[in-house]
Every structure is written in C-alpha cells, then in structure tokens.
C-alpha positions as CSV (number, residue, x, y, z in Angstrom):
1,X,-14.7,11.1,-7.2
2,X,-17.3,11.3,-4.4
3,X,-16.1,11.9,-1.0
4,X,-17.0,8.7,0.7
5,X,-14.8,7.1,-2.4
6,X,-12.0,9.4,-1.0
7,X,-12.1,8.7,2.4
8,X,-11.9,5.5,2.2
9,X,-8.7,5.9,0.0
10,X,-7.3,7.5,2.5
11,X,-7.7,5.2,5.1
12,X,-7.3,2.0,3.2
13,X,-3.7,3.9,2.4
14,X,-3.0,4.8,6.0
15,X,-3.7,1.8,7.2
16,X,-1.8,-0.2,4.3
17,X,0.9,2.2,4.7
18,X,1.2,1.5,8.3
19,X,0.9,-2.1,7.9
20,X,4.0,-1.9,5.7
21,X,5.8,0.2,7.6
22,X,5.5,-2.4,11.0
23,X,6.6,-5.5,8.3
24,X,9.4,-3.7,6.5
25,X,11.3,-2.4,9.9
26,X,13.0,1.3,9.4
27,X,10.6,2.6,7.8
28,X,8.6,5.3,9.7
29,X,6.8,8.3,7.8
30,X,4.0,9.6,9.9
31,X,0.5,9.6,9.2
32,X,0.6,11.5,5.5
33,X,4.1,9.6,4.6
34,X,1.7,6.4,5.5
35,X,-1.1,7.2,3.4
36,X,0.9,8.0,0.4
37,X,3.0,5.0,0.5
38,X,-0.4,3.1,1.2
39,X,-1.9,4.6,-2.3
40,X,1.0,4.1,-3.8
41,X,0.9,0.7,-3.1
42,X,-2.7,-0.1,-4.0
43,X,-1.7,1.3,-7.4
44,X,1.2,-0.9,-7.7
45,X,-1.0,-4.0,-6.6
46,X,-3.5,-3.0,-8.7
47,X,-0.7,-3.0,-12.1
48,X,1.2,-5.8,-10.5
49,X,-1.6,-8.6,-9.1
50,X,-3.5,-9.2,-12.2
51,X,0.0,-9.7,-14.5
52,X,0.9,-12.4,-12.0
53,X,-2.7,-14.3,-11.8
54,X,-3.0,-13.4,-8.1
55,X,-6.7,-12.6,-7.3
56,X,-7.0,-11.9,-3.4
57,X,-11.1,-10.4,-3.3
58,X,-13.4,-7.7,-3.5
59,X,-14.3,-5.9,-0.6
60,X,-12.6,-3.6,2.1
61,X,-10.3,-6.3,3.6
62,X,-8.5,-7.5,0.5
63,X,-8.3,-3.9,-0.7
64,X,-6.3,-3.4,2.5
65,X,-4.3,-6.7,2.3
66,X,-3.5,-5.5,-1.7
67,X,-2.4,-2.1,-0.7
68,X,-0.2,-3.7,1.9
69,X,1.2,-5.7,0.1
70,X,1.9,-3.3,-2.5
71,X,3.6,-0.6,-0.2
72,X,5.6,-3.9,1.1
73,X,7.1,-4.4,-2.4
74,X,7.4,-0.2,-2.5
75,X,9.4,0.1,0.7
76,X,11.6,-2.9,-0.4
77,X,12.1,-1.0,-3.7
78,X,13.0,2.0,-1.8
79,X,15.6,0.2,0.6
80,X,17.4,-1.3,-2.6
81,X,17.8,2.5,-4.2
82,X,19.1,3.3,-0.8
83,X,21.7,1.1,-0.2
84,X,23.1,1.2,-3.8
C-alpha cells in the first residue's frame, strides 16, 4: 500500500470516527480510538452497503460519509453489548 493510500486511510477514519462519535453521544476515544473506529467502519460499509443496494459515490466525500456511517452502526453495536 503506498503511503499517500495510507494517509488518507487514516484521515478518512479520523474524521469518520469523529463524525460518529459527535452523532452517537458518549462515545469519546481520542484521536487513535477515532481512527480505528473510523476504519473499522469503512470496512463494515464496505461488507454492509453493497448487500443492501445502497450506492452513495466514488470519491473522497462519500468515502467519508460510508465510513461514518459505518462507525455509526459500530458504536450502536458497541452500546447494545454494553448495556446487555
């Protein structure tokens, strides 16, 4: 993987990651908590999107609206585990 490809992983998954975090409230984990919860998320967009039909783009904007979306669905996971 070149390292413009990983950069940009990395801050398409902060970013998502803090995007989530502000929409699912509680959920605070700091800039590397962020990013991993942001890739995390892409992944889980990427599996998830595509078995459901949804198509939202190419390009850096829907990658970042995907990987919110995503960590969204994550951090909702998570707060169902925690409360049972």
């Amino acid at each position: 993987m070149p390292i413009e490809s990983l950069l940009i992983l990395i801050i398409v998954g902060a970013i998502a990651g803090w995007l989530a975090g502000i929409i699912v409230k509680g959920f605070g984990f700091g800039l590397v908590g962020n990013i991993v919860v942001g890739i995390i998320g892409a992944l889980i967009a990427t599996w998830l999107f595509p078995r459901l039909g949804i198509a939202i783009g190419g390009g850096i904007l829907s990658a970042i609206i995907s990987a919110t979306l995503g960590a969204v669905i994550l951090l909702f996971l998570i707060s169902l585990v925690r409360r049972a």
